[in-house]
Structure formats: structure tokens, C-alpha cells
N, C-alpha and C positions, 0 to 999 in steps of 0.2 A: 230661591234659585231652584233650576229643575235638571236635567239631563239636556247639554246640548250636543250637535254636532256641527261642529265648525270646521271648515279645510282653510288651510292659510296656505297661500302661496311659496313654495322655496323658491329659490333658482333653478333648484336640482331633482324636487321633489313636489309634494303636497302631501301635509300631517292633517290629519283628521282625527279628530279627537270626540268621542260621546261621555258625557257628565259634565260634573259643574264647571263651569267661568267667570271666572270673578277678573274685575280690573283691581287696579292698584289702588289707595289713594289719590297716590299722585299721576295717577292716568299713562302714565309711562310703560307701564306692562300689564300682560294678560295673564293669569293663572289658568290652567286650563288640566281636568282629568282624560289620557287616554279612552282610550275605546276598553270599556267592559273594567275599568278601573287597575289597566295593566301600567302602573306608574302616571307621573305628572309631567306636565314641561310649563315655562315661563316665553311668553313670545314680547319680545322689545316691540318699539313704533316701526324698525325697519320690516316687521316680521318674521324675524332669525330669532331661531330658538337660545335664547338668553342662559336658561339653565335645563336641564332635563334630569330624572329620575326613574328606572323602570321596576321600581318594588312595586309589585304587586299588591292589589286588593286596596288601591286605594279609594277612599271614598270620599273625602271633604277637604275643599283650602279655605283658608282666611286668612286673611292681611291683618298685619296687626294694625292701630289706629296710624301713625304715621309712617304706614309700609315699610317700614326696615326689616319686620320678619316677615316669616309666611308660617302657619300651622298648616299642618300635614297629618290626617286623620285614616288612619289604616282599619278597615273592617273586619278583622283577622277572626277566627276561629276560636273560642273559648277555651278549647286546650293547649290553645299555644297562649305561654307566656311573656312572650317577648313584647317590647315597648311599641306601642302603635301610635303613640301622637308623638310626630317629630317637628323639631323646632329652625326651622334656616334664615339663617341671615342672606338677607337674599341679594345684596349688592355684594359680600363679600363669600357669596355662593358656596356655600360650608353649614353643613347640618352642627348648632353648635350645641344642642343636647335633646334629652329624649325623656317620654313619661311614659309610666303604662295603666291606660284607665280604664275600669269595669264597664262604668257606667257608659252608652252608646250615646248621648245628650250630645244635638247637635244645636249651636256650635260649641264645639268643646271649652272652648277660652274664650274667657271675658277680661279685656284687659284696661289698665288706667288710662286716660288719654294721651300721657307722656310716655308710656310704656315701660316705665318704672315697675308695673305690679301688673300681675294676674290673675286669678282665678282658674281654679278646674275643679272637678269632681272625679276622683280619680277612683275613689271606692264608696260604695252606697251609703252615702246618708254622712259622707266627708267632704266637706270644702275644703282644700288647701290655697292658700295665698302664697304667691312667690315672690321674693324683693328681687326682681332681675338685675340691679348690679351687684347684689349680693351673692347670687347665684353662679356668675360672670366669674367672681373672682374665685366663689369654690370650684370650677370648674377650668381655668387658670392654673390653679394649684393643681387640683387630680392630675392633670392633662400633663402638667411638670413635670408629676411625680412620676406619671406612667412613662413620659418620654427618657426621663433614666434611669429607670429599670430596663427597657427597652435597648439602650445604648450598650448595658453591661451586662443582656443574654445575645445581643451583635455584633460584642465586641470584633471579634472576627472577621465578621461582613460589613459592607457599607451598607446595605439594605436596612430599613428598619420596617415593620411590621406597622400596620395601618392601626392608630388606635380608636379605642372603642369610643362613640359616643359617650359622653359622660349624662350620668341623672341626677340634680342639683336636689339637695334635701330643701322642703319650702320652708315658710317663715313662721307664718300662724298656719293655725287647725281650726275649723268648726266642725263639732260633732252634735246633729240634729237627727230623732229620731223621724222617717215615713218623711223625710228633707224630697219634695219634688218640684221647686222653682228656685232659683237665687237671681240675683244681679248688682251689679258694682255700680257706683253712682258714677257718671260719665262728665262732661263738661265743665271739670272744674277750674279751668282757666290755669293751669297748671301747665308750665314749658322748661325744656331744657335747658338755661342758658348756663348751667354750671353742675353738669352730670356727675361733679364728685357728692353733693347736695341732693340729698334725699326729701323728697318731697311729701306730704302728711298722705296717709294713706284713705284712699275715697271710700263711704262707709259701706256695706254689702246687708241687701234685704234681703229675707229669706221667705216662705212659705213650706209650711209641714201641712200635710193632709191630718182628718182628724182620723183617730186610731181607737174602738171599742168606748170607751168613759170618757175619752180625751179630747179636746174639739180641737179645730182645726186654730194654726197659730200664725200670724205675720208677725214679724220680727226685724227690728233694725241693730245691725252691730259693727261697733265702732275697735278702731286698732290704736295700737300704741302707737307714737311717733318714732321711730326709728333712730337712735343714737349710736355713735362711738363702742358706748359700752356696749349697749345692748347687742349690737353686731359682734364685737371682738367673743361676748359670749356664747352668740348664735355659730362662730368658728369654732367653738372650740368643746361643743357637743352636740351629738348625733340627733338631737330633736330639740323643738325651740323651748325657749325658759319660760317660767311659768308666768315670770313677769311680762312677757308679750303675749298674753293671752285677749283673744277680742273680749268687750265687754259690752253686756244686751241692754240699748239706751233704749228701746221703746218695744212694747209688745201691746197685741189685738188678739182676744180668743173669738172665734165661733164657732158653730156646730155646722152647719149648711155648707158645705164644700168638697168640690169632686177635683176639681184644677182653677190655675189661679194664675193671673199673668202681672205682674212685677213692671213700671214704669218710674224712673228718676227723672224731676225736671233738672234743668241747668244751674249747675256748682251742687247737687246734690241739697238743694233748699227743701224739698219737699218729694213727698215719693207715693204715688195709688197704686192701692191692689185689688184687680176687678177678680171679684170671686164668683164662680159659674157653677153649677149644681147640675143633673143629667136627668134629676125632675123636677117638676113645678107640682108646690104641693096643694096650690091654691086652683088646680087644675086649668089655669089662666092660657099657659104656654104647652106647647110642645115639644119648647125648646131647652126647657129649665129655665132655674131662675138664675139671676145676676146681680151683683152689688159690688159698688163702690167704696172702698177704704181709704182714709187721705189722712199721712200724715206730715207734718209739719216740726222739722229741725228746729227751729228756734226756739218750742217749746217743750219738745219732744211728744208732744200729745196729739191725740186723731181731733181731726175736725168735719164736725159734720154737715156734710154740704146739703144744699136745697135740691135734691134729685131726685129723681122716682127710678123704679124698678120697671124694668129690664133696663140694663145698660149694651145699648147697641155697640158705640166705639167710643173709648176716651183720645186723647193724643196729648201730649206738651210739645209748645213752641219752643224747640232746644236751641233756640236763639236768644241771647237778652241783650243787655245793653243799649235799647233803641233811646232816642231821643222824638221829642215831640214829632218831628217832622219825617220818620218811621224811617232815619238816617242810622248805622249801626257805627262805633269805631271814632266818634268824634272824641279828643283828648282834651281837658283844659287842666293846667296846671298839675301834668301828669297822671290825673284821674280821668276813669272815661265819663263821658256823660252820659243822662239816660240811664234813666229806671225802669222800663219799658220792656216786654218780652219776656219770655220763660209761663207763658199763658196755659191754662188748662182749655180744653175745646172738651166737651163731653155731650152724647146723643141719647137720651135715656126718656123714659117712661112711653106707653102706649104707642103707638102709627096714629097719626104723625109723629113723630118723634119731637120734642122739646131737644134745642140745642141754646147752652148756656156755657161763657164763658168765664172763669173764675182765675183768680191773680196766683202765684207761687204760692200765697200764704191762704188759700179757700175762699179766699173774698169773692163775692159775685159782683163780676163785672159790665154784663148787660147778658139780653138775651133774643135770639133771631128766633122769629116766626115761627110755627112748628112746621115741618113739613115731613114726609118719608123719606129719609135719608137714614144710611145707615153707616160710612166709612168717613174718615177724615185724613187729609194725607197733607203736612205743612212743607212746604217749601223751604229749599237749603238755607235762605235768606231769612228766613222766620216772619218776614212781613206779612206773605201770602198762603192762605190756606181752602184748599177743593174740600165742599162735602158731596158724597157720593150718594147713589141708590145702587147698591148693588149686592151679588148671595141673591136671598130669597125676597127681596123687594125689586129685584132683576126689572127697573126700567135705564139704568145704563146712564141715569141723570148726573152732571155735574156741575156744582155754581162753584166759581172762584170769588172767593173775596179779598178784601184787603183792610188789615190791620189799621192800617194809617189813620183813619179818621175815628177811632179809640184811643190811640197816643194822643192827639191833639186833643179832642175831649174830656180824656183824663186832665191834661197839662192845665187845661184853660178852666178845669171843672164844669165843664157844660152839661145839660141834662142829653144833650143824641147822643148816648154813647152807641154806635153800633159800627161793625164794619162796612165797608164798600163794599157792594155786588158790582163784580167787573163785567160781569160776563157767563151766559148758561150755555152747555153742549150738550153732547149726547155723544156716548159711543153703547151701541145696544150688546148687551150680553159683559161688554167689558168689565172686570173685576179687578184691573191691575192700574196702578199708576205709577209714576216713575217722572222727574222734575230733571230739568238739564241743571249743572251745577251754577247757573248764572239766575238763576229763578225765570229767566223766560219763557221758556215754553218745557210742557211737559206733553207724555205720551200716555196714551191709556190702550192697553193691550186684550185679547180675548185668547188667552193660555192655554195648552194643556198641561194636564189630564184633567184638567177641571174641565173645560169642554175641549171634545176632540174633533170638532167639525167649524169650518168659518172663522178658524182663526186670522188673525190681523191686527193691527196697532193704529192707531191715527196721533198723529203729530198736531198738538195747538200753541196756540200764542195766547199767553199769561194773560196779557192787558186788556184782550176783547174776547176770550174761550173761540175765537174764531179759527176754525180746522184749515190745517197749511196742506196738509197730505196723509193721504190713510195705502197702506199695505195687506196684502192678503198672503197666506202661504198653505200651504200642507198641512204643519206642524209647527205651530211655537211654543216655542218653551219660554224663555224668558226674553227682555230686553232692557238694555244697560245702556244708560248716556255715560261717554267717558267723563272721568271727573279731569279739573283740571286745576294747577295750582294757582291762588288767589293773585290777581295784578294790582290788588289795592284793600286798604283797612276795611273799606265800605261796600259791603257786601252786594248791597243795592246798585254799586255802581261798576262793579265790575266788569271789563269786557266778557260779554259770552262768549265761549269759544266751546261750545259743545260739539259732543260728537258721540251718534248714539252707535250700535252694535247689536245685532240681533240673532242670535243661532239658531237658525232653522233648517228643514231637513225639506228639500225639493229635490228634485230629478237634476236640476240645472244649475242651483246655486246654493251656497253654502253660508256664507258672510256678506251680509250689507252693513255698509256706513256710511251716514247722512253727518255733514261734517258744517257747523256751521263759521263760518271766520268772522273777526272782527272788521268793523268798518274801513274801506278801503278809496283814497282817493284816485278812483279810476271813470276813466274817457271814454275808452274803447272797450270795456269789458262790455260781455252780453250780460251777466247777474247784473241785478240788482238789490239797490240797500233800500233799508228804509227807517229813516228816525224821526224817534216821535219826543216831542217834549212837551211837560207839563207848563201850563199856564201858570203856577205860584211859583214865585220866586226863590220860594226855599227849599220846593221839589228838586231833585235829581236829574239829569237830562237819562235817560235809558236810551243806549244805541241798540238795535236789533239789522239781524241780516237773517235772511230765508236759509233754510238747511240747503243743503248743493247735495247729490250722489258720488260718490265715488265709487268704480270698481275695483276689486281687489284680482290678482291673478287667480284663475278657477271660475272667477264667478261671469255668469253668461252674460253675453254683452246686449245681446237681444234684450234679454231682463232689466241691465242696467238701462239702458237707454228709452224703454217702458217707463221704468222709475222716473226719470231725469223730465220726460215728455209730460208724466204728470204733475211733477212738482211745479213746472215752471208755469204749466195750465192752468196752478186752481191758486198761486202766488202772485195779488196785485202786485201791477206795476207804478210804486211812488208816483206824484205828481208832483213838479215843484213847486216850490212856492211862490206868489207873483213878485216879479219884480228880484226875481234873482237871477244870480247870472248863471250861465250853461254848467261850468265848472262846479259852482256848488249844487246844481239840480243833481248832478253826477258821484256825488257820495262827499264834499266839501261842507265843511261844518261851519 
């Protein structure tokens, strides 16, 4: 994310805000930093400001994984010691406590998927982990305590005294010396259906720079399960027992490492750490060198994969569960089906670059052509994944593939294991990509401050990379499709209902959004749908409809109807099929 400036419409007003905006998970609200970091506000879908905030010096929001919080990152002044990362419950619009951390590491918090636990680095070379109901209930308690105290220095008065945020002591500690990467394993299929029930805590990898004699370390560490006892004793002293102390299930030394980027695939099955160096000693690069580390939970041991040096881009497909037919979410006798998913994609050795894809556990599972490609960006669905040419191979190339025809492969044990090429585009200079939450179409943008001249986005359609509509502006900073909550198990099948949001800085307009709707059986509308279905039986039908413009209050109309004029110009118009009747040529399934 970068600095935006966005004007939303009031009744009464227009708030304009410059720095970050982030949507919700659940696509229902916008996070969004004042102008110059002077406080925050939350905008609903009506665009009324939902919640506001005017403390000063703020600099970063994040949603937690199922939006119930929001983190609140304050850029304060080294002499002030007051707490800069605030914690709000955001539906019940109440700061419900507060940390204060050295270290500036953005994003501050890394949290479980059920949001049971967290992570922070709150002092150099400390990871704290926090059990948030445990936290919940010391902070319950304080909040008690201070409320009668409170009552019996006001005995007097009816008024009581605003009390302080409260700071929850955390659970476990890691103390790692020259500690400058971590991350908590994500997707562990882990939900709340019974929030008194503490759920096992997801393991956290680390990376330490090397230090004089000392080489550089990857590290994986694991926590206790969380018990009765172990909590009642965690209440009942100032820092946690020695019996929940993490313990280190797997370690990597090397010498060669300047920084190092940390990836967990899904349920935390396996985890790589691409290690980067700031020179190449074999005088090859300019770039430094880059390596590959892969370890593997099942056995706790590193596996060594078939890759060469320089590692361009690794990714994991943070989808699993697919079934032959590249179907996600099918149950039979209360297990899901489908072994499928959670893939590695990795771009490594020489231009053209070798791309191989290998399974959860290192296995190699086929491998695509070489070509100069340097980025990989999978899709929410996990079926479909873009490689790019972009950075310093700057031709703006991008192929879509599709998984599908590897599930089936695998399933049937056939030697073609390779994915589908759906489709090639182009967007020149673009460096960004961005997928609508339905995997239909994605955008690929040309940002600043990476380039500050001809910025613009172009909007495609997944199934043929073929381009719907592209935008130019001033200045872009970033662009967000809303997300939107799931209508169905199968991801593949879900209605799209995207809707993208751009903040940019022009003379005349502030906010676009391209809003796309689900299938409609309509007569007289001027839109058009359009659906397409696969010829195998046990494919998916996929409905798609063309993004529409909408204007917001503020934004010029001149502009929007520009907008709207070329979408609908460069958006075939469906043909029906023969021998059907008018009604369903008109959007009738």
C-alpha cells in the first residue's frame, strides 16, 4: 500500500484523507489515514464515517484476519514513551487495549487466522505471542478493578473518570539475537465454533542475520497447547511459566545473508526461506546472490529442491483441498476431498528463467518452458496463477494459467502433467497485480513512486487475459478490488461480485469504482452478461458480467461518463446461442 487521497462524499461535507486504505475483510468498510497522519476514520458502504479517531501521527491500519479488530500504528517520537500500537474492536468501536513497540516493523502484527493469537516485536530482538482470550479476560479483570476504585474516589459524584486503556501481559517470549524476519504459519483451517476452546497455537519462523563467527540461522518454533492449568498459572504471575516456553523443532545455519523473506504454505505443512546477499561473489550478478531453503513439518528436516541460483520469485498456492476436477470444498462423509493445492511455483536459475512447480512436501511436480519471467501472483481460488516480466526485465508480459489440468494428471497418473495457458497480455511498465475476490478478472496497475509518469491500471478477464478496460490518471498509488463474503463452499463457483477502488490524485476526481454484479435476468437493461460454460461435464459453469462505473459524490461526471463510454466500447456484446429464446439470450440460464 502507498499514500492515497481519497474524497468521499458526505451529505454535509467531503473528508479527504492522504495515506493508507485498506478495505475490510469483509468488504463492508474502508480503513483510511487522514491527511499528514492527523488521526484515522472507518467509512461504512453508505459512506458515513463509521468510526473516527483524531490522535495524531498516525501512520498504519491492518484488519485483523476476520475484521473484528483493526491495528492502529502510531509513529511517535522516540522520547515519548507512550503506547503506539492500539488495538479496536471495530463493530463494538472501543479501543480495547494497547502496546508499545520499539521496533518500527511494518506490519506491526501478525495474527492466527481465527485470531485467537498474535505476534508483535515490541523490543529488539523480542517476539511476544499473545493468547487474545486470555488477554480479554486479564483486561476484564483490570478494567473491574480500576472501575471500583474509581466509584470509591467518586463516591460523591456521579461522574466517573474515563479509564485508561489497559496493556495485556503476553503468553510466550522468543528471545533471538540480530532477530530481523519472523512469521506465523497462516491457513490452518482453524475456526471458531466454540471461542471458550483454545485452539493449538500456529508455529512461528524466524530468521537471525549472521553476526562476526556466527552464520546466519532459519529457525522453526513450536508452542505449547494451551491448558486450564497452564492459563490459571499464566493469571496468576507477572510473566509466563517456564513450562510454556516455545521449543526450536528445526534449524538451518549459513554464512551468505544480508536479508531473507519467510513464506508458510497452507495448515503450516511446509515453510521457504529465500536468502538474498547485496553481493555476488562469483561476480555473475549485480544483483547479489539468492537461495532457496525448504523445510518440511512432517519430518522436520530441509529438503533439497532441484533449483538453481538466482531465485527470481517463489509463491505457495495458499489454497488446498482441490479435487481432480480443480473443484475446492467438496465433503464426503464429513471429510473434504481432494489432495490437491497448497503448490510451490518457484522462477530461478539464469534469463530465461526455469519455472518448476513442486508439491507441499518438495516433490517436483512438472515444469513450464523457460522463459523471462520474473513475478508470480496466485489467485484467491488457488486454481489460477499469472507469471510476470516485470522490475528490471520491464517487458510488462503476462501468461495466465490454470492448475486444472495437473489435478487431473496427478489423479489419473498421466505423464502431461502441465498447467493450462489460458491466455497472454501485456500491460507495459506494469509492476502491480491485484485479482477480484471471485478469481475472474484481475488488474495490473503502473504505481507510484516506482514510476511517476503514465500511470494507469487495465482491467482483464481471467479465462482469455483479454483486456475489458484500462485507466490513466496523474498519480496512482495503489488499487484494491473490494473483497466480498463467500456465497458458496466452492470457491470456483462463486458469484463475482467485485468491486474495485482506486485513490488517485487528479484535479477533478478522487474515487473510482468499477462494481461488478452478479447475473441478472433482465429484458430491458442496456448492460450486458455474459456466460460462458465449459464443455466437460464435471467442470464448473463460471457466470461473469462486465465491471459497470459508478460515480461517487465529488467525482466529475464529465470523467465518469468518459469512463462508462469506454467500458462499454472495448466490452463485447454476448451473442446468443441458436435456437434459444429472446429471454434467455437476455441474461436466462
Amino acid at each position: 500500500t502507498g499514500p492515497n487521497r481519497i474524497s468521499l462524499g458526505q451529505p454535509n461535507a467531503s473528508l479527504t484523507v492522504e495515506g493508507p486504505a485498506i478495505y475490510s475483510p469483509k468488504g463492508d468498510l474502508i480503513a483510511i489515514v487522514r491527511h499528514n497522519g492527523q488521526g484515522f476514520a472507518i467509512i461504512d458502504e453508505r459512506e458515513q464515517i463509521f468510526y473516527q479517531n483524531d490522535r495524531q501521527l498516525c501512520a498504519e491500519l491492518s484488519f485483523s484476519p476476520l475484521g473484528t479488530y483493526l491495528c492502529v500504528y502510531y509513529r511517535i517520537p522516540k522520547e515519548d514513551q507512550s503506547p503506539n500500537l492500539l488495538f479496536l474492536d471495530v463493530y463494538a468501536r472501543k479501543m480495547i487495549f494497547q502496546l508499545r513497540i520499539k521496533e518500527q516493523r511494518l506490519p506491526a502484527v501478525q495474527w492466527s487466522d481465527n485470531e485467537q493469537y498474535f505476534i508483535v516485536m515490541r523490543e529488539t530482538n523480542n517476539i511476544e505471542l499473545y493468547c487474545l482470550p486470555l488477554a480479554l479476560q486479564q483486561i476484564e479483570k483490570q478494567q473491574a478493578e480500576n472501575l471500583e476504585k474509581e466509584k470509591e474516589k467518586e463516591s460523591e459524584s456521579k461522574e466517573i473518570q474515563q479509564i485508561e486503556i489497559p496493556t495485556p501481559r503476553f503468553y510466550q517470549k522468543i528471545f533471538l539475537d540480530h532477530l530481523t524476519s519472523f512469521s506465523i504459519a497462516t491457513k490452518m483451517n482453524q475456526t471458531l465454533t466454540d471461542k471458550s476452546i483454545l485452539s493449538p497455537i500456529p508455529p512461528v519462523a524466524t530468521f537471525q542475520t549472521p553476526n562476526k563467527d556466527k552464520p546466519a540461522r532459519f529457525a522453526i518454533y513450536s508452542f505449547t497447547q494451551p491448558s486450564p492449568l497452564l492459563l490459571q498459572q499464566q493469571q496468576q504471575q507477572d510473566k509466563p511459566n517456564s513450562m510454556t516456553q516455545p521449543s526450536c523443532v528445526f534449524t538451518k545455519t549459513f554464512f551468505r545473508a544480508n536479508s531473507a523473506e519467510l513464506q508458510w504454505s497452507p495448515q503450516g505443512r511446509s515453510c521457504i526461506c529465500i536468502v538474498r546477499t547485496d553481493n555476488d561473489q562469483s561476480n555473475q550478478s549485480y544483483y547479489g546472490e539468492s537461495f532457496l531453503y525448504f523445510y518440511d513439518s512432517k519430518t522436520s528436516e530441509s529438503v533439497e529442491l532441484d533449483i538453481k541460483s538466482p531465485i527470481h520469485s517463489a509463491a505457495f498456492n495458499m489454497t488446498s483441498g482441490f479435487n481432480a476436477s480443480g473443484v475446492k470444498g467438496q465433503t464426503k462423509g464429513g471429510k473434504q476431498q481432494g489432495s490437491f493445492g497448497g503448490e510451490l511455483v518457484v522462477l530461478h536459475g539464469p534469463m530465461p528463467a526455469f519455472v518448476s512447480i513442486f508439491s507441499q512436501r518438495g516433490q517436483i511436480i512438472c515444469q513450464i518452458a523457460r522463459s523471462s519471467l520474473n513475478y508470480i501472483s496466485f489467485a484467491p481460488s488457488g486454481r489460477y496463477f499469472i507469471l510476470g516480466a516485470f522490475g528490471n526485465v520491464g517487458t510488462g508480459e503476462m501468461n495466465v494459467y490454470d492448475m486444472n489440468g495437473v489435478y487431473q494428471s496427478r489423479e489419473t497418473g498421466g505423464d502431461n502433467i502441465q498447467p493450462t495457458l489460458l491466455g497472454k497480455c501485456t500491460n507495459q511498465w506494469g509492476a502491480h497485480i491485484t485479482w477480484s475476490r471471485g478469481s475472474e478478472y484481475f488488474a495490473s496497475a503502473v504505481l507510484t513512486p516506482r514510476l511517476r509518469v503514465d500511470n494507469m491500471f487495465v482491467i482483464f478477464r481471467r479465462k482469455d487475459a483479454s483486456q475489458i478496460c484500462s485507466f490513466g490518471g496523474d498519480c496512482l498509488f495503489d488499487i484494491q478490488f473490494q473483497p466480498e463474503l463467500e456465497t458458496s463452499s466452492e470457491i470456483v463457483k462463486s458469484n463475482d461480485k467485485d468491486q474495485i477502488s482506486i485513490g488517485q490524485i487528479a484535479p477533478d476526481y478522487k474515487l473510482i469504482q468499477s462494481q461488478t454484479n452478479s447475473l441478472q435476468q433482465t429484458s430491458s437493461s442496456s448492460s450486458q452478461s455474459i456466460t460462458s460454460s465449459s464443455s466437460k461435464q464435471d467442470q464448473p459453469t463460471v457466470k461473469e458480467s462486465a465491471p459497470k462505473a459508478y460515480r461517487l459524490p465529488g467525482v466529475s461526471s464529465s470523467f465518469a461518463e468518459r469512463m462508462r463510454q469506454q467500458m462499454n466500447s472495448e466490452i463485447p456484446t454476448p451473442q446468443p446461442k441458436q435456437g434459444s429464446s429472446s429471454s434467455n439470450a437476455s441474461g436466462g440460464t
